[in-house]
N, C-alpha and C positions, 0 to 999 in steps of 0.2 A: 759816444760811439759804442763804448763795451756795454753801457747798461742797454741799449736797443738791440745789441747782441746776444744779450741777456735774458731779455724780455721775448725777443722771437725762438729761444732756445725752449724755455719754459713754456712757451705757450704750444710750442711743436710737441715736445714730451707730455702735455695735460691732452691733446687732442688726440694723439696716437694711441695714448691709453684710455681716452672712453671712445674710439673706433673699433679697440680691442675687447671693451669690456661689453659695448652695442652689439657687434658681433659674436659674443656668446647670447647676450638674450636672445636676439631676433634669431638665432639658431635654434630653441626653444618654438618658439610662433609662427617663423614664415617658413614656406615652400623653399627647396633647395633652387628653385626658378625666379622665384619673384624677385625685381627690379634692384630692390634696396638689400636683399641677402644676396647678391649676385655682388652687386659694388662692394658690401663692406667685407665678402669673402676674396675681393680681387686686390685688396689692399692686405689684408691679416694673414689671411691662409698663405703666401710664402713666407712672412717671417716664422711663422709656426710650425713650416714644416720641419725644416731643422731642428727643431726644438723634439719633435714628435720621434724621428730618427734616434736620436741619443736617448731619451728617456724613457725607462722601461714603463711598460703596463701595468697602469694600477686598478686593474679590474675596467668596470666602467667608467670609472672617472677619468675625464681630462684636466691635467694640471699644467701643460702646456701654455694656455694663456698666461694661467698667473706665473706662471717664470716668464716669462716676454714681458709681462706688465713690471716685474722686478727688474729682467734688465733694461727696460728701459729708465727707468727712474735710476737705476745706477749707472749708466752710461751716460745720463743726463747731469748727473750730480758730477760725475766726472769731467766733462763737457764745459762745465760752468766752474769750476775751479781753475780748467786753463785759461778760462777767459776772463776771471774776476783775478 
């Protein structure tokens, strides 16, 4: 039971973080309209907004993602300790 808890824990936090990391490319490439930058920004863009709130501007870079890829993988890892 815990390892299949386990196993769909892990595979939740590896899928959220390349929808994260897809949605910076396709940010790069597609039109703010097309089909597939529309879903992956209806998924990512609220965890990020919070994120964008609290942390100051660092010129034109956005570091937002990769702190949301970080807490996810620490929230993950914490996740999986309660459960193992």
């Amino acid at each position: 039971m815990l390892s299949i808890l386990a196993a769909t824990l892990l595979f939740l936090m590896r899928a959220l973080t390349l929808l994260v990391i897809a949605d910076v490319l396709v940010g790069y490439f597609l039109d703010h309209y097309h089909p597939i930058r529309r879903f992956l920004d209806a998924i990512v863009q609220p965890m990020l907004e919070p994120i964008r709130r609290v942390m100051p501007q660092a010129g034109p870079l956005d570091f937002s993602p990769l702190i949301l890829i970080i807490l996810i993988e620490l929230m993950g890892r914490i996740l999986l300790e309660l459960v193992l």
